[in-house]
C-alpha positions as CSV (number, residue, x, y, z in Angstrom):
1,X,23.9,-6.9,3.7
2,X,21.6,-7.8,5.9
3,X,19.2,-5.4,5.4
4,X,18.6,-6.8,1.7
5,X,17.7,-10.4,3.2
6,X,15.1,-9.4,5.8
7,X,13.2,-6.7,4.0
8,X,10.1,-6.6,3.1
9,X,7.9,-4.0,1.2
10,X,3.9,-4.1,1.0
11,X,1.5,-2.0,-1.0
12,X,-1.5,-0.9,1.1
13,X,-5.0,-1.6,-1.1
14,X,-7.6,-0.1,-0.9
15,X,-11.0,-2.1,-2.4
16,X,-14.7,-2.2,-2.2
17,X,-16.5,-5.4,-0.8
18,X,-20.1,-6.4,0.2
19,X,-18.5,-8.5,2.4
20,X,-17.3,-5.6,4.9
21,X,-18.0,-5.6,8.3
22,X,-19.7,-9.0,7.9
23,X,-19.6,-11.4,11.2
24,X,-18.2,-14.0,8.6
25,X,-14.4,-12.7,9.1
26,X,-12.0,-10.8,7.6
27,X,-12.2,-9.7,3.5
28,X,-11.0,-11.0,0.5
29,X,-10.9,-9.7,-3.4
30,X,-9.3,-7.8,-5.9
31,X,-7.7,-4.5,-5.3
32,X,-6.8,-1.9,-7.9
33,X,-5.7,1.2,-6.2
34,X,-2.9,1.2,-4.0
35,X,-3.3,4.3,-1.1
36,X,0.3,3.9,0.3
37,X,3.3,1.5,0.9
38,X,5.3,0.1,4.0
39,X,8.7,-1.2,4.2
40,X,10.4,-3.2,6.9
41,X,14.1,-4.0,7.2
42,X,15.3,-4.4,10.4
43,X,14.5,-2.3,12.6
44,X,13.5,0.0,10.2
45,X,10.1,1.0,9.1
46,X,8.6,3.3,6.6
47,X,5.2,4.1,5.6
48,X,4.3,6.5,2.7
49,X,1.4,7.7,1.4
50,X,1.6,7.5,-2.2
51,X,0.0,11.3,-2.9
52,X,1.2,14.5,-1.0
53,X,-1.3,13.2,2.2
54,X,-3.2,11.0,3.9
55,X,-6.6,12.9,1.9
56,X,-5.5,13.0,-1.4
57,X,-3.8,9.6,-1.2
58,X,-7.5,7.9,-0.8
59,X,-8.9,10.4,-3.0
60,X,-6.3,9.9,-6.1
61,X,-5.0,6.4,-5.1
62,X,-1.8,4.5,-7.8
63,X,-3.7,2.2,-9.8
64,X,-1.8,-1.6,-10.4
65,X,-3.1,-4.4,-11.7
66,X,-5.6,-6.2,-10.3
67,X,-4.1,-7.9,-7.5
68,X,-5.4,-10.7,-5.3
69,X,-5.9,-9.5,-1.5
70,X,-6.2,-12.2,0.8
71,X,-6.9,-10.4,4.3
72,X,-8.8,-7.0,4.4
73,X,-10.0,-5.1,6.9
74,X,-12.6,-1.9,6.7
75,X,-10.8,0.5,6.1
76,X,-9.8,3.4,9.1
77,X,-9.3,5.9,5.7
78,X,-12.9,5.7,4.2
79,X,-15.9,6.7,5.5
80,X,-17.9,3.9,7.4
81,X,-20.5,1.8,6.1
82,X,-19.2,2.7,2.4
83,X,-17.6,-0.9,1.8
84,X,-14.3,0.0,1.3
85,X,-11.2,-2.1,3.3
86,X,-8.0,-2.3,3.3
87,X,-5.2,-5.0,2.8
88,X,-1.7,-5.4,2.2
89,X,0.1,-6.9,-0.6
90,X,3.5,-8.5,0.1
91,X,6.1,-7.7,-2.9
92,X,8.1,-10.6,-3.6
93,X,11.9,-10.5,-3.8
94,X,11.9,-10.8,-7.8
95,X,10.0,-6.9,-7.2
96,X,12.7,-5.4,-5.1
97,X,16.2,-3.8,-5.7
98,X,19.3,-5.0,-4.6
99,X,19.9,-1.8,-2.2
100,X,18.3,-0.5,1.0
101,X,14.1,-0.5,1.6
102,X,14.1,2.9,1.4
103,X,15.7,2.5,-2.0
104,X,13.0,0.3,-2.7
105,X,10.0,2.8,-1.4
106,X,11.3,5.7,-3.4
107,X,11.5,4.3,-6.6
108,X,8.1,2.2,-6.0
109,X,6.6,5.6,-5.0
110,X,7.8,7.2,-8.2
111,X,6.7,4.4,-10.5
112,X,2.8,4.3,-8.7
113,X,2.9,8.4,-8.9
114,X,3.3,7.5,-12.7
115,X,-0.7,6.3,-12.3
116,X,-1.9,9.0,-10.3
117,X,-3.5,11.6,-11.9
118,X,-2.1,14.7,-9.4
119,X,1.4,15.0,-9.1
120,X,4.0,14.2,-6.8
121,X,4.6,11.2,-3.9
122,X,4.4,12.0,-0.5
123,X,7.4,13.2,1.4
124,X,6.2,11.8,4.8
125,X,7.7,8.7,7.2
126,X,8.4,6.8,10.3
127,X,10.2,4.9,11.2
């Protein structure tokens, strides 16, 4: 299936930096919390928050590992001047199923609810 070759699922991290709105460039560092997730196949595209909404998403993010971000961006989510960007995290092949992306988003979604102290995943998309 073609679908299965060309998609691609990122986790949207959320970290702080003192680096953040520096003239030096984008951000860089370690991310813990994990505010949503995207996935491309296609021309399909999903985006999820992984709480009920956008507000409790940021407020109760997933917590992963610590995960290496290599381009961040201040985040639109956070309030400004507080340090906090954004970045996304490319899963690798080994991380994803064999079916469809959405496949892929629902049980990722389920699996970071597992770290969220308040409930369920979101129930929103796009695409």
């Amino acid at each position: 299936m073609a679908e299965q070759r060309d998609k691609k699922v990122f986790l949207v991290a959320a970290f702080r930096t003192d680096t953040a709105g520096d003239d030096d460039g984008p951000a860089t560092g370690t991310a813990e919390d994990v505010v949503a997730v995207i996935g491309m196949a296609g021309g399909r595209q999903r985006f999820e928050w992984v709480g009920p909404n956008r507000e409790q998403s940021i407020a109760n993010p997933a917590l992963v590992t610590p995960v290496k971000v290599r381009l961040a961006v201040p985040s639109p989510w956070h309030p400004e001047g507080d340090g906090m960007v954004t970045g996304l995290v490319q899963l690798d092949t080994t991380q994803l199923g064999d079916g469809t992306v959405d496949e892929d988003i629902d049980h990722l979604l389920i699996e970071l609810g597992k770290s969220r102290a308040a409930g369920p995943a979101s129930t929103g998309s796009y695409g």
